[in-house]
SEGUVEX-444238 format. One record per atom (N, C-alpha, C): residue number from 1; atom name; x, y, z. Coordinates in pm, whole numbers. Layout:
REM SEGUVEX-444238
<atom NUM,"CA",<X,Y,Z>>
...
This chain:
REM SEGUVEX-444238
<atom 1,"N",<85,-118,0>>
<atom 1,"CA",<0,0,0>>
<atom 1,"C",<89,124,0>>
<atom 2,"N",<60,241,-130>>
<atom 2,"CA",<144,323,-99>>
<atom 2,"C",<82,445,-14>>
<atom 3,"N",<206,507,58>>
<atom 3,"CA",<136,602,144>>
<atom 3,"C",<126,742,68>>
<atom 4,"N",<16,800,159>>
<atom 4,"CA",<-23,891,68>>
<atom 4,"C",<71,1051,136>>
<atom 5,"N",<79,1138,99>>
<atom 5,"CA",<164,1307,116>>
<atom 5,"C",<176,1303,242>>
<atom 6,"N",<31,1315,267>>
<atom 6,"CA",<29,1348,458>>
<atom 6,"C",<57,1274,582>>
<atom 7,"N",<25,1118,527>>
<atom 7,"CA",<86,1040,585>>
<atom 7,"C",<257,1030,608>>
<atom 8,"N",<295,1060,454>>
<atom 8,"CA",<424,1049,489>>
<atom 8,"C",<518,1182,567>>
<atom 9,"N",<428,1283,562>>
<atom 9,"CA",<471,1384,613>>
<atom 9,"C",<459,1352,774>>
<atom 10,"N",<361,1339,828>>
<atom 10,"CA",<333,1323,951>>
<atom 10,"C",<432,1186,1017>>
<atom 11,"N",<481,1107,942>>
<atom 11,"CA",<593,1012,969>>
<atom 11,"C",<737,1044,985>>
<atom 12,"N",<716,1119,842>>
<atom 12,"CA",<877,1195,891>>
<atom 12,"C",<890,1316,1009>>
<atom 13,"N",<773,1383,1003>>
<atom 13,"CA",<794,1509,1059>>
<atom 13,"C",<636,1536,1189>>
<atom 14,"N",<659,1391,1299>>
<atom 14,"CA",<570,1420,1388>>
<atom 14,"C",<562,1526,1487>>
<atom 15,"N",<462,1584,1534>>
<atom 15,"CA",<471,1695,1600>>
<atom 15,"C",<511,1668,1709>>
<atom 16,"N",<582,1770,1726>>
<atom 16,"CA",<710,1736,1890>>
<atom 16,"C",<782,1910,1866>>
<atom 17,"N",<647,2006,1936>>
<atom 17,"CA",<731,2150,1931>>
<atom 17,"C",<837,2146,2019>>
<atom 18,"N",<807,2059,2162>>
<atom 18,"CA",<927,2117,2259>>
<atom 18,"C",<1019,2005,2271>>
<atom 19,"N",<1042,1945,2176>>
<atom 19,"CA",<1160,1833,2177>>
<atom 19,"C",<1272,1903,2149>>
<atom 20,"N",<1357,1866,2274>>
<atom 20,"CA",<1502,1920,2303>>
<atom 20,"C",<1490,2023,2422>>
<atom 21,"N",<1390,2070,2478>>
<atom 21,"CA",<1403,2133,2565>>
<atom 21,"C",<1388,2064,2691>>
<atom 22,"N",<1492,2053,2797>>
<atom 22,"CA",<1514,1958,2919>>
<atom 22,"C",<1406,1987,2998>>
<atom 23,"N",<1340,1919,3075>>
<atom 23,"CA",<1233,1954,3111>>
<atom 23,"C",<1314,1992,3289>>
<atom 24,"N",<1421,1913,3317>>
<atom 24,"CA",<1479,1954,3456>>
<atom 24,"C",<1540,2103,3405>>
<atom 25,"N",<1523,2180,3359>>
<atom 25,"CA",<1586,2350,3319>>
<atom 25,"C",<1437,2409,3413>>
<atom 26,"N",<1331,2377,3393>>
<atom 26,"CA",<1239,2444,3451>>
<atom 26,"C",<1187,2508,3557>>
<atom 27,"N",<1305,2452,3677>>
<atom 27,"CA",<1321,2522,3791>>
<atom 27,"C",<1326,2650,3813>>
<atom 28,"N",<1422,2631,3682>>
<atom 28,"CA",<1453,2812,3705>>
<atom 28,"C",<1382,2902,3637>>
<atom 29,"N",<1288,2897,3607>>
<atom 29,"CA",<1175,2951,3519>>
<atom 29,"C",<1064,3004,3584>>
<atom 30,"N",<984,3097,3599>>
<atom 30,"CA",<891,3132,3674>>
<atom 30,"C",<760,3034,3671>>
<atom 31,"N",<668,3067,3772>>
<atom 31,"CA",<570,2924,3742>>
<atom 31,"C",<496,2969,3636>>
<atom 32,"N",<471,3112,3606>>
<atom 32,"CA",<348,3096,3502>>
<atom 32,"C",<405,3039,3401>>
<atom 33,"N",<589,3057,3326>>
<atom 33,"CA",<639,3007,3240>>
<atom 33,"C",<601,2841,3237>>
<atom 34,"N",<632,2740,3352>>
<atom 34,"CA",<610,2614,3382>>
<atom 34,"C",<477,2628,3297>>
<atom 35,"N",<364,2648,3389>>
<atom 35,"CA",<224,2666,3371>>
<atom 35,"C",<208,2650,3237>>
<atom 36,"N",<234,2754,3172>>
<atom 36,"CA",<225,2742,3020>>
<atom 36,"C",<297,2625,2889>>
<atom 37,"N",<412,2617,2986>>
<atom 37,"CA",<489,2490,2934>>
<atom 37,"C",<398,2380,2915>>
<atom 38,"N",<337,2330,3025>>
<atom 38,"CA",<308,2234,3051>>
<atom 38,"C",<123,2207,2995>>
<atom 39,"N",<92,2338,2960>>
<atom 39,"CA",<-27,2348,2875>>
<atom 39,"C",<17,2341,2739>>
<atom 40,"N",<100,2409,2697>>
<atom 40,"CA",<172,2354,2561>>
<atom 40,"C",<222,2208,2497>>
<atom 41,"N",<267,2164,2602>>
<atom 41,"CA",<295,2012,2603>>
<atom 41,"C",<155,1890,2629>>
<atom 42,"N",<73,1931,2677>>
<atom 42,"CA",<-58,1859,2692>>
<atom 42,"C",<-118,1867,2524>>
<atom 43,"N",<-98,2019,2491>>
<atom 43,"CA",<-120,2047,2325>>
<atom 43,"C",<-63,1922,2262>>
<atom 44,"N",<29,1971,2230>>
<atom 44,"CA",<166,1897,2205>>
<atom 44,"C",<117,1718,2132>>
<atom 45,"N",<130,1694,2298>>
<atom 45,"CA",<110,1563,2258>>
<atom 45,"C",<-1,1498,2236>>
<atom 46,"N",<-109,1554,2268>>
<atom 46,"CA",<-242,1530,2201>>
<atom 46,"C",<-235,1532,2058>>
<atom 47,"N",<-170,1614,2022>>
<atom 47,"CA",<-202,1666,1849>>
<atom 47,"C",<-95,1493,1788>>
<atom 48,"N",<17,1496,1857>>
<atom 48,"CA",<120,1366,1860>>
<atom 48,"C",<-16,1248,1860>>
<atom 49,"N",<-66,1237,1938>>
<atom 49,"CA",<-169,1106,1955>>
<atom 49,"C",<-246,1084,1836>>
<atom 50,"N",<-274,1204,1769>>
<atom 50,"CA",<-418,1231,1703>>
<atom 50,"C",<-334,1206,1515>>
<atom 51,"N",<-220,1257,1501>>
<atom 51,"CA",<-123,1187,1437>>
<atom 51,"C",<-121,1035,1416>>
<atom 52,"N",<-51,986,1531>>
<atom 52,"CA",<-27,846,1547>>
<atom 52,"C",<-137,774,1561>>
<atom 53,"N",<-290,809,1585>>
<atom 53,"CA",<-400,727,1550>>
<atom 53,"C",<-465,764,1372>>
<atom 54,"N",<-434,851,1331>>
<atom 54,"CA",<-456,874,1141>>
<atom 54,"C",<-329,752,1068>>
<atom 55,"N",<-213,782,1113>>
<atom 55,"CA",<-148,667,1054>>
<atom 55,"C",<-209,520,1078>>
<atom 56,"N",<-211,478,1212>>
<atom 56,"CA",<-273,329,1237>>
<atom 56,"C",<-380,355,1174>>
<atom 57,"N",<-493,388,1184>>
<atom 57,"CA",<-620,396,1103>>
<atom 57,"C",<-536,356,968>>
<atom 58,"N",<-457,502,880>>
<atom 58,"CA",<-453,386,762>>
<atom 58,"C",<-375,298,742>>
<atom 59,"N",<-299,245,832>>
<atom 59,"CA",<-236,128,783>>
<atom 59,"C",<-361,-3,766>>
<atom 60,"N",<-424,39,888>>
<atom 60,"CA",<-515,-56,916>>
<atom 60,"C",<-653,-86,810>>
<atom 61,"N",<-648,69,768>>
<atom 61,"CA",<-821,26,647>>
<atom 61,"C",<-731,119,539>>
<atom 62,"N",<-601,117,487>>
<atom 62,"CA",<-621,210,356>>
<atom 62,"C",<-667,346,363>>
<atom 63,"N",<-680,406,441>>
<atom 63,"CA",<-735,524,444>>
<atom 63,"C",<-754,582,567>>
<atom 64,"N",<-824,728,590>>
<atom 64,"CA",<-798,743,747>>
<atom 64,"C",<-901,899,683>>
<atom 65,"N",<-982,859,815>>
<atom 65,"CA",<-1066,1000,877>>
<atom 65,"C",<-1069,1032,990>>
<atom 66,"N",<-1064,1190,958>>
<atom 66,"CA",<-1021,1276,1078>>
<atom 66,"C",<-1144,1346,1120>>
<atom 67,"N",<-1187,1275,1246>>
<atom 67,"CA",<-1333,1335,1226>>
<atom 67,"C",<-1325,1505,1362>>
<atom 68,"N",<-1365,1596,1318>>
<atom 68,"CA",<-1360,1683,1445>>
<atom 68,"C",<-1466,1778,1486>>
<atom 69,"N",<-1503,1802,1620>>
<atom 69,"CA",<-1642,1842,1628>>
<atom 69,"C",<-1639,1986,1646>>
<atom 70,"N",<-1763,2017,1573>>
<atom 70,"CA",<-1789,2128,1507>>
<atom 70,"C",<-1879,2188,1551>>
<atom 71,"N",<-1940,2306,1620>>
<atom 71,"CA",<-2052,2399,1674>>
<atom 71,"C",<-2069,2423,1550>>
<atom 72,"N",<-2255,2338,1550>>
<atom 72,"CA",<-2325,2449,1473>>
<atom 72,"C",<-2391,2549,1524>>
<atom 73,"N",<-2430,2635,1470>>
<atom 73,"CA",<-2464,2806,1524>>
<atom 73,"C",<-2555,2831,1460>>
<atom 74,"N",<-2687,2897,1470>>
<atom 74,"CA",<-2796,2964,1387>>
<atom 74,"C",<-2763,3120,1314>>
<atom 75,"N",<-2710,3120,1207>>
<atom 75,"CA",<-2652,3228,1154>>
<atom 75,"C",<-2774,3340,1084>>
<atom 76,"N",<-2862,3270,1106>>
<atom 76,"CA",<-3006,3386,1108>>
<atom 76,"C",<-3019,3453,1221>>
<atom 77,"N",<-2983,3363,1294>>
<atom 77,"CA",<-2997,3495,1435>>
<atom 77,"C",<-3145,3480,1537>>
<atom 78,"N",<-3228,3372,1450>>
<atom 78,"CA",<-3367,3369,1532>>
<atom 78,"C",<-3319,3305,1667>>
């Protein structure tokens, strides 16, 4: 099965913004800095998960959907 652009992109190039940054450096950092770190990294690796379950999906069926939920809104306004 060949893989398709995004797949192979997301293989070579998984998301990992704060890879390389030591996570023992953080001491010296103020907490809101931590704080935010560590909300960034929850990002982070969620988006990493959500990656690595589109690949298994298609290895597994050929294909892969990304399903994501969406507010609908009444744009009439009633």
């Amino acid at each position: 099965m060949k893989r398709t652009p995004a797949e192979e992109f997301m293989i070579l190039h998984p998301h990992k913004p704060l890879e390389g940054f030591p996570e023992e450096k953080l001491a010296i950092y103020s907490q809101e800095f931590r704080e935010s770190y560590f909300r960034r990294k929850a990002i982070a690796d969620n988006l990493l998960e959500q990656q690595r379950a589109l690949i298994r999906q298609f290895r597994k069926k050929g294909y892969a959907e990304d399903y994501k939920e969406v507010e609908v809104t009444d744009d009439e306004g009633n």
